[in-house]
C-alpha positions in Angstrom: 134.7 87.2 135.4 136.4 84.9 133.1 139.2 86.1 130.8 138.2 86.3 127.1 138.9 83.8 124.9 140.1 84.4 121.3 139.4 82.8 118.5 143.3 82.7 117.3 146.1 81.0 118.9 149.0 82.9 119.8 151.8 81.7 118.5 154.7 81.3 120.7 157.6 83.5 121.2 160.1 84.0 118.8 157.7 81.5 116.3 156.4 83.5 113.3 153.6 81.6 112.0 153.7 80.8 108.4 151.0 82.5 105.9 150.2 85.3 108.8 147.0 84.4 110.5 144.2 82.0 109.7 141.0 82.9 110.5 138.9 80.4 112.5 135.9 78.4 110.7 133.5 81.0 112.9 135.9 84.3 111.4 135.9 82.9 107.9 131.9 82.2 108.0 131.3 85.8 108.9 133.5 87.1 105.9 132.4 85.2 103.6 128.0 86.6 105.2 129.8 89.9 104.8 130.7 89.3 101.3 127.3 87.9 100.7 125.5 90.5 101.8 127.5 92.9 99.6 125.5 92.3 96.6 121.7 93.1 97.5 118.9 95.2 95.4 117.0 96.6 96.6 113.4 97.5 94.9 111.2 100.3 95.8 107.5 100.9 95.2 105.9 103.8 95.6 102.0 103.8 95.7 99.4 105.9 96.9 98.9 104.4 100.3 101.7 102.5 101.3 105.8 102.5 99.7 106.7 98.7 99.5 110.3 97.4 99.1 111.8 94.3 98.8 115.4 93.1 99.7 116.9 90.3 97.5 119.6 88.2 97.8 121.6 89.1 93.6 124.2 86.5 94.8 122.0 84.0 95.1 120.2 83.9 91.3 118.9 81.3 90.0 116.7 80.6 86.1 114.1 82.6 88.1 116.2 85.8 89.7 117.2 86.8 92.4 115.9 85.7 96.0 113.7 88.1 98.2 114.9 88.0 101.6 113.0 90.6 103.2 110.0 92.7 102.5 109.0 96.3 104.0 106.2 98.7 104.0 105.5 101.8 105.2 102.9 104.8 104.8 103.3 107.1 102.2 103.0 110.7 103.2 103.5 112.9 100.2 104.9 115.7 102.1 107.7 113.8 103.7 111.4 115.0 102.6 114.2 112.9 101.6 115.8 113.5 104.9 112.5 111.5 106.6 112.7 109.1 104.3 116.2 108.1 104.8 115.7 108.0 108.4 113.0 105.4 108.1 114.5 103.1 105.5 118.0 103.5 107.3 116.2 102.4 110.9 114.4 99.6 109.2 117.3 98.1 107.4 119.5 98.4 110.2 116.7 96.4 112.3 117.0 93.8 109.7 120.9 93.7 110.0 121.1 95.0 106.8 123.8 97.9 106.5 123.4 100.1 104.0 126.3 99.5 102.6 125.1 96.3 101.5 122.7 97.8 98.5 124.6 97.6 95.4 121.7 98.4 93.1 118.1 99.7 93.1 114.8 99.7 91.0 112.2 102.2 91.9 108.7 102.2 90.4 106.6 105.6 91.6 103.0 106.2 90.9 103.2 109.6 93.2 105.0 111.7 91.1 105.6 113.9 94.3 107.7 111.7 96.0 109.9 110.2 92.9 112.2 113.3 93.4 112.9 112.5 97.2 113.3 109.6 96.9 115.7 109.6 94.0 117.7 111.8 96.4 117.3 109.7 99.5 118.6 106.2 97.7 121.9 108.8 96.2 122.3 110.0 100.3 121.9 106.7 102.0 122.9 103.9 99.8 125.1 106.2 97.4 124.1 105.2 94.4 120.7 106.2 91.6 118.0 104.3 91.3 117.0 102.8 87.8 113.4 104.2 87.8 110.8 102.1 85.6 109.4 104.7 83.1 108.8 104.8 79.4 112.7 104.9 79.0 113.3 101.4 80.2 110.0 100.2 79.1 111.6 99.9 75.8 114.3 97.2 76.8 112.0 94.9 78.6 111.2 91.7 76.8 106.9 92.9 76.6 105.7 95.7 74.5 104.0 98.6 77.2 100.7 100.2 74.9 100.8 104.3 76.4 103.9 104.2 77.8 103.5 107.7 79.4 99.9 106.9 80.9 100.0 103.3 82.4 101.1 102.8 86.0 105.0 102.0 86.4 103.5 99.4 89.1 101.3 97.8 86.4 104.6 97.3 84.2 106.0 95.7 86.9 103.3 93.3 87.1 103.1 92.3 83.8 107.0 91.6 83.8 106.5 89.2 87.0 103.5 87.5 85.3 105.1 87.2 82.1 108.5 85.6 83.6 106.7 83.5 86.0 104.0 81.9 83.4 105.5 82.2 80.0 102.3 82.8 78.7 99.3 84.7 78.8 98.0 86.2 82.0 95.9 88.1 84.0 97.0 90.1 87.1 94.8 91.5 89.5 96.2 93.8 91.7 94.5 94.6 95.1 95.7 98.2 95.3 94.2 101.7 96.0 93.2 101.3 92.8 91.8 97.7 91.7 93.5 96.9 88.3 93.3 94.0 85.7 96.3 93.7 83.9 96.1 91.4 80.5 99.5 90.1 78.9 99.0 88.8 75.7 100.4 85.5 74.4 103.0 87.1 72.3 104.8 89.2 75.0 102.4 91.8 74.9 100.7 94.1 77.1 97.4 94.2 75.9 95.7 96.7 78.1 94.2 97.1 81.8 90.9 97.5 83.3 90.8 100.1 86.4 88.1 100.2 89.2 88.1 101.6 92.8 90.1 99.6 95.0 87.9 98.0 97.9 89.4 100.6 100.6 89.0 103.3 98.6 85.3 102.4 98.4 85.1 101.7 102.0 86.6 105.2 102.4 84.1 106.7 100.3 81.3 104.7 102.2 82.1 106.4 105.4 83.4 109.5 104.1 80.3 110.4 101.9 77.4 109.2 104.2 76.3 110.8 108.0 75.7 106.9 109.6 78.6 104.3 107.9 81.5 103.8 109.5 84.9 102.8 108.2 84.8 99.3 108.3 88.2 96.8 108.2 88.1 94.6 105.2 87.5 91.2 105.9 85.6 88.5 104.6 82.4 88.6 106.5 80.4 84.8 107.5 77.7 85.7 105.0 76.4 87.6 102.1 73.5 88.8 104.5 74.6 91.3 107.0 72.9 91.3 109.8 74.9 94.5 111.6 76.6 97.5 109.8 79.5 96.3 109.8 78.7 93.0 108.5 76.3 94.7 105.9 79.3 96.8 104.3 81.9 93.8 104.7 79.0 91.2 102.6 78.2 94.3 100.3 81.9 95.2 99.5 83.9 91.8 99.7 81.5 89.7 97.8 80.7 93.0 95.4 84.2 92.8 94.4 84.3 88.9 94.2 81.5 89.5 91.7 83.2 92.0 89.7 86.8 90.5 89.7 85.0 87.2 88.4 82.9 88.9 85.6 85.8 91.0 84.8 88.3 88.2 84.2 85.5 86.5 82.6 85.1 89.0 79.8 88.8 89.7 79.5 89.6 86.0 79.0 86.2 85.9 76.2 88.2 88.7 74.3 91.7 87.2 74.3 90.9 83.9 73.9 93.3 80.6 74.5 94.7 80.0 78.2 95.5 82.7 80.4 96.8 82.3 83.6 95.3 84.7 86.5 97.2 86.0 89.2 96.0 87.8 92.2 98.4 90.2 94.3 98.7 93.4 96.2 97.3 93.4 100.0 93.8 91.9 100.0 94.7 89.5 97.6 94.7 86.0 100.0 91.6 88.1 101.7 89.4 87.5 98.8 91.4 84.4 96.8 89.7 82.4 99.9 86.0 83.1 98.4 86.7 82.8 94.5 88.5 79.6 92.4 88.9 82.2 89.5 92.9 82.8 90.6 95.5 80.4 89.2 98.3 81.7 91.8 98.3 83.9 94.5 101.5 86.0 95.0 101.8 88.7 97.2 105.2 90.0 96.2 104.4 90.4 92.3 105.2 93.7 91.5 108.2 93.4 94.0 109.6 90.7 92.0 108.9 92.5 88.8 110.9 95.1 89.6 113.9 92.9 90.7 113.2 91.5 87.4 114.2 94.7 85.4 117.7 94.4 86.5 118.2 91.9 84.0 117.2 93.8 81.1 118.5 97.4 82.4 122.1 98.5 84.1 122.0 101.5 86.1 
């Protein structure tokens, strides 16, 4: 086997080397990924069905943030402790060559007001540090004005934030969630309210949960309106269902607000049904993600 090579030269005997040692192009690219690495946020959100988190890059910001490197998501299981939870997030990070260590800061939105608590816990155990949770205590020192700070979604705030940075303007976000939500930004930095239906799993769910014959069906978009199986039949009835109602809905919302708003479709059916509808302006997967990276700007922890 051949002897190992290092990567510095040994000086010769009796020859100190001026300055100590210099690290090799290769060493000195590693430090200076280490130091990179040392400044990441990461974001956290906590929904009903899955807990999404992002990892971006804060040393590489830019007029628009900073840069999401990588994305995870993972069931949520109420009834999971903060010991479970570190385990996963720890063996997912680590697969991503992304110590722990590395997290510097943290933004968690929660919709599952059983879970905030652990997880609160888990970020202090594993990354040793406390989150900044977006609640009606931050809401205040974001650049938009939240209407019912104590009743609308954390994950809708978050939205709105994203839109708001990203347009400028006026908008319209419609989030593909558990929940299917409309949230309107006004033109003047402004929250101006959200519409709430049943998001298309839930109502596939419900289809199969609730009747003896339909079976849970997966959710994509089917060749025609006119199922000619089961399966097709629930796919035309709920994908092009929902197409009709997300139309009509932003078609009403953008009657009452009047002048331009911008609509943007996210959450995890959104490129599902953006192919069978020209109603969205921008399709962007990682919106709430981004929205909460954006609260680091406005809030210290």
């Amino acid at each position: 086997m051949p002897a190992a090579t290092s990567s510095f030269k040994r000086s010769r005997p009796g020859r100190a080397r001026s300055g100590g040692f210099r690290p090799s192009g290769r060493n000195l690219d590693a430090r200076l990924r280490l130091l990179h690495y040392l400044s990441m946020l990461l974001v956290i959100d906590v929904g009903n069905t899955n807990i999404c988190g992002g990892i971006y890059d804060d040393s590489r910001r830019d007029g628009r943030g900073p840069t999401l490197s990588h994305t995870l998501r993972i069931h949520t299981v109420p009834k999971k402790t903060e010991d479970e939870y570190s385990t996963i997030f720890k063996a997912i990070l680590l697969d991503r060559g992304i110590a722990p260590s590395y997290i510097s800061e943290i933004v968690l939105s929660s919709v599952v007001p059983s879970l905030t608590e652990a997880i609160c816990v888990m970020c202090e155990r594993l990354f040793g540090t406390s989150p900044i949770i977006l609640g009606p205590g931050v809401y205040a020192r974001l650049p938009l004005s939240v209407p019912s700070p104590h009743e609308i979604g954390s994950d809708l705030v978050a939205d709105a934030l994203a839109a708001w940075r990203k347009t400028g303007g006026g908008s319209i976000v419609v989030d593909f969630g558990t929940a299917l939500t409309f949230t309107c930004v006004g033109h003047e930095s402004n929250i101006l309210g959200v519409a709430i239906a049943p998001g298309l799993g839930t109502a596939v769910n419900a289809l199969s949960r609730d009747t003896a014959q339909l079976p849970f069906v997966q959710l994509d978009a089917p060749p025609s309106a006119i199922g000619t199986n089961t399966i097709l039949s629930i796919q035309a009835g709920v994908i092009h269902g929902y197409i009709g109602l997300v139309e009509h809905m932003v078609g009403k919302m953008k009657a009452e607000v009047g002048g331009e708003l911008r609509v943007i479709a996210t959450g995890g059916l959104s490129k599902t049904m953006a192919s069978l509808t020209t109603v969205f302006d921008a399709i962007d997967p990682d919106l709430t993600l981004d929205g909460l990276a954006y609260v680091t700007e406005y809030v210290s922890a």
